[in-house]
TORPA-4810 file (N, C-alpha, C, O; in nm, 3 decimals):
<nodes>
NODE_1_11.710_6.894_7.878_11.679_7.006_7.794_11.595_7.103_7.874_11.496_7.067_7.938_X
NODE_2_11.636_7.224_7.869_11.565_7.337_7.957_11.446_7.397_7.820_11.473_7.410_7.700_X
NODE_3_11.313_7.425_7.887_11.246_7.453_7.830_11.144_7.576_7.894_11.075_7.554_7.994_X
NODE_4_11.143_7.680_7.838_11.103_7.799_7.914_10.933_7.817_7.848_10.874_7.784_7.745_X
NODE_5_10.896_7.896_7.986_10.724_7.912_7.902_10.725_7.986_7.830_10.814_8.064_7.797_X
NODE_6_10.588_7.969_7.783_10.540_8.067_7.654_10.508_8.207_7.717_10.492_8.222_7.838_X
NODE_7_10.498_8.321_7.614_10.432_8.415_7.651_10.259_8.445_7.668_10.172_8.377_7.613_X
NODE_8_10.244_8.511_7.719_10.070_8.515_7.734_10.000_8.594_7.593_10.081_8.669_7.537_X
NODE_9_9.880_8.588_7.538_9.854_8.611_7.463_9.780_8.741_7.432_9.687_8.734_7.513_X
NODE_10_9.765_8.850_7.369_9.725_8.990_7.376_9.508_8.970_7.358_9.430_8.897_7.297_X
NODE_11_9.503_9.040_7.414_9.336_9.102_7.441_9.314_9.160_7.277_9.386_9.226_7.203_X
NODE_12_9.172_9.099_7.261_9.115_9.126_7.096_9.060_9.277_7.149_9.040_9.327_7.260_X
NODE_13_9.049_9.310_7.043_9.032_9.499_7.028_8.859_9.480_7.022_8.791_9.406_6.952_X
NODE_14_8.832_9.545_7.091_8.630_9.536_7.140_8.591_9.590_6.978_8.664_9.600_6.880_X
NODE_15_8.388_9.631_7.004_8.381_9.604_6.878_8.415_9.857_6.886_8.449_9.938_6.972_X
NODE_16_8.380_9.863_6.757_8.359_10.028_6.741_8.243_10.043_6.774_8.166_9.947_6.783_X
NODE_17_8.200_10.196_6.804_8.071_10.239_6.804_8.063_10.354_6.720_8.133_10.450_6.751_X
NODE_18_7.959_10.365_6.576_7.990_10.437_6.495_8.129_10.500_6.492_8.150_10.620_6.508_X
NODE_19_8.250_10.377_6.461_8.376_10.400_6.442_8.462_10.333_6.450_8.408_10.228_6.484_X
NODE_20_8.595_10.308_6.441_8.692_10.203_6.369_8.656_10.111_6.555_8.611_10.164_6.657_X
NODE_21_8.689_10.002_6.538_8.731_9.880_6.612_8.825_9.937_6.673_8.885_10.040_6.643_X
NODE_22_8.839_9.863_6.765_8.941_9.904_6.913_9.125_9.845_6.840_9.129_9.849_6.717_X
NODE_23_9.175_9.827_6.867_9.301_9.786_6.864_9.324_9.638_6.957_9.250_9.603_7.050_X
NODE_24_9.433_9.569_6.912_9.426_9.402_6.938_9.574_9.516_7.054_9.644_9.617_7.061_X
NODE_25_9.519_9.345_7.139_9.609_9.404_7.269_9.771_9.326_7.191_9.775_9.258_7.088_X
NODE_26_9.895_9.370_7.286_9.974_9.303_7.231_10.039_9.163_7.302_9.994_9.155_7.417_X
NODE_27_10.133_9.050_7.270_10.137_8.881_7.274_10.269_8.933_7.387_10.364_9.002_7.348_X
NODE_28_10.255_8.897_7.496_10.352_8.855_7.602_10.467_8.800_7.572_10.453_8.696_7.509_X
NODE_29_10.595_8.836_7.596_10.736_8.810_7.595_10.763_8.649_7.647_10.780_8.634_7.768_X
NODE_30_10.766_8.568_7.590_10.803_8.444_7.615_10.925_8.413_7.707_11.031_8.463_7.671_X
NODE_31_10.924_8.343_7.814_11.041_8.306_7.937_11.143_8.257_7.872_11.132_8.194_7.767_X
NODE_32_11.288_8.290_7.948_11.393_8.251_7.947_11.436_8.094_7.986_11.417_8.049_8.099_X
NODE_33_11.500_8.015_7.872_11.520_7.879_7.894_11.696_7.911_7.917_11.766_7.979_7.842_X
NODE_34_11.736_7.843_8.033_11.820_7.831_8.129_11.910_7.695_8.124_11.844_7.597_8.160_X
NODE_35_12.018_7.672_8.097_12.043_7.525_8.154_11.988_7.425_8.099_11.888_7.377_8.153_X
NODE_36_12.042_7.365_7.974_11.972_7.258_7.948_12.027_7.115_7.954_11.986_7.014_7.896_X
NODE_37_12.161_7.136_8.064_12.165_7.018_8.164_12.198_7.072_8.302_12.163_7.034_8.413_X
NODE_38_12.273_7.169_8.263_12.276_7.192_8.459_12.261_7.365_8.428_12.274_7.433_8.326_X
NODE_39_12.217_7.403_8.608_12.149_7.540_8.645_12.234_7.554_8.767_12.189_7.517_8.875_X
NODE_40_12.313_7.589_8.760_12.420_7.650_8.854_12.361_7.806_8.959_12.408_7.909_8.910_X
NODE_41_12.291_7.828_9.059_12.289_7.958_9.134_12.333_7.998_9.206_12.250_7.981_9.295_X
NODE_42_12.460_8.079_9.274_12.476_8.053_9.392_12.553_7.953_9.461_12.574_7.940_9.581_X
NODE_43_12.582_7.899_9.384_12.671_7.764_9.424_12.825_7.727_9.384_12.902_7.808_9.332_X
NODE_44_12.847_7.626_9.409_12.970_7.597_9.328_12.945_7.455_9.253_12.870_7.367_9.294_X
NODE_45_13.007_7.452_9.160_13.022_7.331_9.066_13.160_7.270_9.033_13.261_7.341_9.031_X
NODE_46_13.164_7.162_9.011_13.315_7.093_8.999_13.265_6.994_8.912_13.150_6.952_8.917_X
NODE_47_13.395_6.938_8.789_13.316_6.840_8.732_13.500_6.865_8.677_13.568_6.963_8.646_X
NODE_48_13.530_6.661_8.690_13.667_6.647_8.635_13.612_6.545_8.536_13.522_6.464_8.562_X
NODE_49_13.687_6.561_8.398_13.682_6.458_8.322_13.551_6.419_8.276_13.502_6.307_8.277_X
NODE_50_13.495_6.542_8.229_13.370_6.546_8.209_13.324_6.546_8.103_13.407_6.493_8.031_X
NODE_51_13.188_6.590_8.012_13.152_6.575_7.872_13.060_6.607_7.928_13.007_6.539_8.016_X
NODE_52_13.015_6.730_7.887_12.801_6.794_7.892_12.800_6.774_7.736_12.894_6.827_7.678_X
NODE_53_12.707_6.706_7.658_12.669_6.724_7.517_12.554_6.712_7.473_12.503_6.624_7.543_X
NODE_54_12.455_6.757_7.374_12.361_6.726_7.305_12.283_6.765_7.405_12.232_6.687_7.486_X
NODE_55_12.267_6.906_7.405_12.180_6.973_7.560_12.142_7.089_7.509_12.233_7.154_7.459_X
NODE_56_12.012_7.147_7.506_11.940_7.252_7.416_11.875_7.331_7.547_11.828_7.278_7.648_X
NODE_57_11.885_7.480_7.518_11.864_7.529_7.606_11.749_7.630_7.566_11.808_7.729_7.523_X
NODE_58_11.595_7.657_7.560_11.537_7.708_7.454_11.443_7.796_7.537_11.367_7.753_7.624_X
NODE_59_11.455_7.907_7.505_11.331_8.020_7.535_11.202_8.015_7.495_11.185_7.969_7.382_X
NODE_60_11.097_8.054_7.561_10.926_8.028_7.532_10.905_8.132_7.443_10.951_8.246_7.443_X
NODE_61_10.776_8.037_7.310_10.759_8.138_7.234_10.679_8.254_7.307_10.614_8.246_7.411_X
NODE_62_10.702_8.377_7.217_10.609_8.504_7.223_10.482_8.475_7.225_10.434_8.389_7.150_X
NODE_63_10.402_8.550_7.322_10.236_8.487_7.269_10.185_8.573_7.146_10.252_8.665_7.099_X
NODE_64_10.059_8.534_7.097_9.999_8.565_6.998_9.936_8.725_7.030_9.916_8.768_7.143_X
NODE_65_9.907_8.806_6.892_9.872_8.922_6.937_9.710_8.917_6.913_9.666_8.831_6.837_X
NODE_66_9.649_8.981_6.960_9.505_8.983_6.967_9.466_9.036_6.900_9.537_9.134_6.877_X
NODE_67_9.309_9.028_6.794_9.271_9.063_6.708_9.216_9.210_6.693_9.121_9.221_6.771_X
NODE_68_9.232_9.299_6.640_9.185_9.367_6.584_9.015_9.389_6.615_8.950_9.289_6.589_X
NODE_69_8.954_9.480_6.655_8.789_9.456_6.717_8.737_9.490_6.523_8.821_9.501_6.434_X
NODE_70_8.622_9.497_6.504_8.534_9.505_6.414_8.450_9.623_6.406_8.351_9.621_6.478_X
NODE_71_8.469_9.728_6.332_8.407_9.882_6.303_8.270_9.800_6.338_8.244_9.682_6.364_X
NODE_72_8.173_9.954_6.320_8.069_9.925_6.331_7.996_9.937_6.180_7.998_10.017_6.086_X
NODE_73_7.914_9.775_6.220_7.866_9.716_6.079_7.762_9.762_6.067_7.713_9.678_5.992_X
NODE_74_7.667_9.851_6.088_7.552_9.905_6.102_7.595_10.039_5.969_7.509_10.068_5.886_X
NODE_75_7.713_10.098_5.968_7.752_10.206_5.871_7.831_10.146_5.824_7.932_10.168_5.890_X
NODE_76_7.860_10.056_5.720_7.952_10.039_5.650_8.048_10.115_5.544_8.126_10.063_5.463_X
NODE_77_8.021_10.257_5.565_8.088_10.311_5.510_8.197_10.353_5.610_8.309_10.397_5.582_X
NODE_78_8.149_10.333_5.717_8.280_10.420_5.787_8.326_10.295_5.872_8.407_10.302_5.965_X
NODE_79_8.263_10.177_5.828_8.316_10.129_5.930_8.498_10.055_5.931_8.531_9.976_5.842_X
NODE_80_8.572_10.087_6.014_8.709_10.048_6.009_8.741_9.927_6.101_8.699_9.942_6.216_X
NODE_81_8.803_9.817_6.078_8.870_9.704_6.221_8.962_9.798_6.299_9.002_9.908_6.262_X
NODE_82_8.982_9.748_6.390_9.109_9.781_6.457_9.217_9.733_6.402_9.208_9.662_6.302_X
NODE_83_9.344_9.768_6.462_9.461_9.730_6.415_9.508_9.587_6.477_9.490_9.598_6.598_X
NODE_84_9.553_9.477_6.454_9.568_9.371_6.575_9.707_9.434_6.612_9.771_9.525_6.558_X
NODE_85_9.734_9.349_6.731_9.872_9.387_6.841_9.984_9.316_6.725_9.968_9.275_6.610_X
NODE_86_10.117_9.324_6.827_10.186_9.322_6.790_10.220_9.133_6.857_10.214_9.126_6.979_X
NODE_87_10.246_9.022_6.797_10.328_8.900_6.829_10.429_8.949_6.918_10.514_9.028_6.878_X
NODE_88_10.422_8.892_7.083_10.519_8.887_7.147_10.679_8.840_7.140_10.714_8.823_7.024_X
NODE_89_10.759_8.822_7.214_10.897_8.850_7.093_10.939_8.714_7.172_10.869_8.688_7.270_X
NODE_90_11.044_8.627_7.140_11.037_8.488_7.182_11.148_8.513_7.286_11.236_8.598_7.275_X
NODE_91_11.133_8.441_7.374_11.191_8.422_7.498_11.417_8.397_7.477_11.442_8.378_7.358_X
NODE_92_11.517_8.397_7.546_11.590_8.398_7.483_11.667_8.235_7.565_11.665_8.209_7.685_X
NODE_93_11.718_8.165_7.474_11.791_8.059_7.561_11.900_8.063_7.592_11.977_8.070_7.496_X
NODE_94_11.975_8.060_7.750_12.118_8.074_7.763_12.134_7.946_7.876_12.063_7.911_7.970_X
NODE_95_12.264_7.892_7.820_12.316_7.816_7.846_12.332_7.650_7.808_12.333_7.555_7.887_X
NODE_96_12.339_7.649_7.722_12.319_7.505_7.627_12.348_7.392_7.735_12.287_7.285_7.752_X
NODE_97_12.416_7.425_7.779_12.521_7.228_7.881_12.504_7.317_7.989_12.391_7.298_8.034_X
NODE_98_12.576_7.424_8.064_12.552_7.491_8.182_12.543_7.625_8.153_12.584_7.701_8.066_X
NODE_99_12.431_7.635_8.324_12.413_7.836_8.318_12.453_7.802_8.434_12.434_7.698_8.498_X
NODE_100_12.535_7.940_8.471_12.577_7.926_8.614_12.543_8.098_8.628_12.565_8.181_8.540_X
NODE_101_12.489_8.123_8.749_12.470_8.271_8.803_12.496_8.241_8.906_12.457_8.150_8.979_X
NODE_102_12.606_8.365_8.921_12.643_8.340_9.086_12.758_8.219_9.130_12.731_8.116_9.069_X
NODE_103_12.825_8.210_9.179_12.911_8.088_9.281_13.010_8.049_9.174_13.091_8.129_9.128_X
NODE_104_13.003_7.957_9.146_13.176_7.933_9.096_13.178_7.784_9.015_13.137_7.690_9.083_X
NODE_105_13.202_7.766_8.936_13.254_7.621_8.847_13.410_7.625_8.789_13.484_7.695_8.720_X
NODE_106_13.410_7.510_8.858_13.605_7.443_8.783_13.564_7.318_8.723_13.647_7.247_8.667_X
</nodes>
C-alpha cells in the first residue's frame, strides 16, 4: 500500500494591536500516493499470468489551517480575531496495483 505524506500545517495569525488579529496562515497540500504495489519509472515492466489485487494507493492529508490571532483585549469593543486559514486540500492517489511514468509495461 502506497502511502503519501501529510501536508504541513498553516502559521496562527499573531495577536492585533488596537485592532482585529492577524489572519491564520493556510494548511499545506498533502503528497501524492503512487503505486500501491508497484512504481514503475523509467523502466520497463513485464508480468505474465499475473493478479495485482487488494492494493490502495492513498494521498497525504491536507494540513491543518492556523488559527486566527486574537484582537486586542485591552478594547474590547473593537476588538476583532483574525480569520483562520484555509485546511490544505488532500493529496491525490494514483495508481491502485501499478503507476508507471515513463518506460513501458506488457
Amino acid at each position: 500500500m502506497a502511502i503519501s505524506y501529510f501536508g504541513g500545517a498553516g502559521s496562527d495569525g499573531g495577536w492585533g494591536d488596537n485592532s482585529a488579529g492577524g489572519d491564520g496562515g493556510n494548511g499545506g497540500a498533502g503528497g501524492v500516493g503512487q503505486g500501491g504495489a508497484l512504481y514503475i519509472e523509467n523502466g520497463t515492466f513485464s508480468a505474465t499470468r499475473c493478479t495485482i489485487t487488494n492494493n490502495l494507493a492513498w494521498g497525504g492529508d491536507g494540513g491543518d489551517a492556523g488559527d486566527g490571532g486574537d484582537g486586542d483585549a485591552f478594547d474590547i469593543s473593537s476588538a476583532r480575531g483574525g480569520h483562520g486559514g484555509d485546511g490544505g486540500n488532500g493529496g491525490p492517489g494514483e495508481g491502485g496495483g501499478v503507476y508507471a511514468r515513463g518506460g513501458s509495461t506488457t
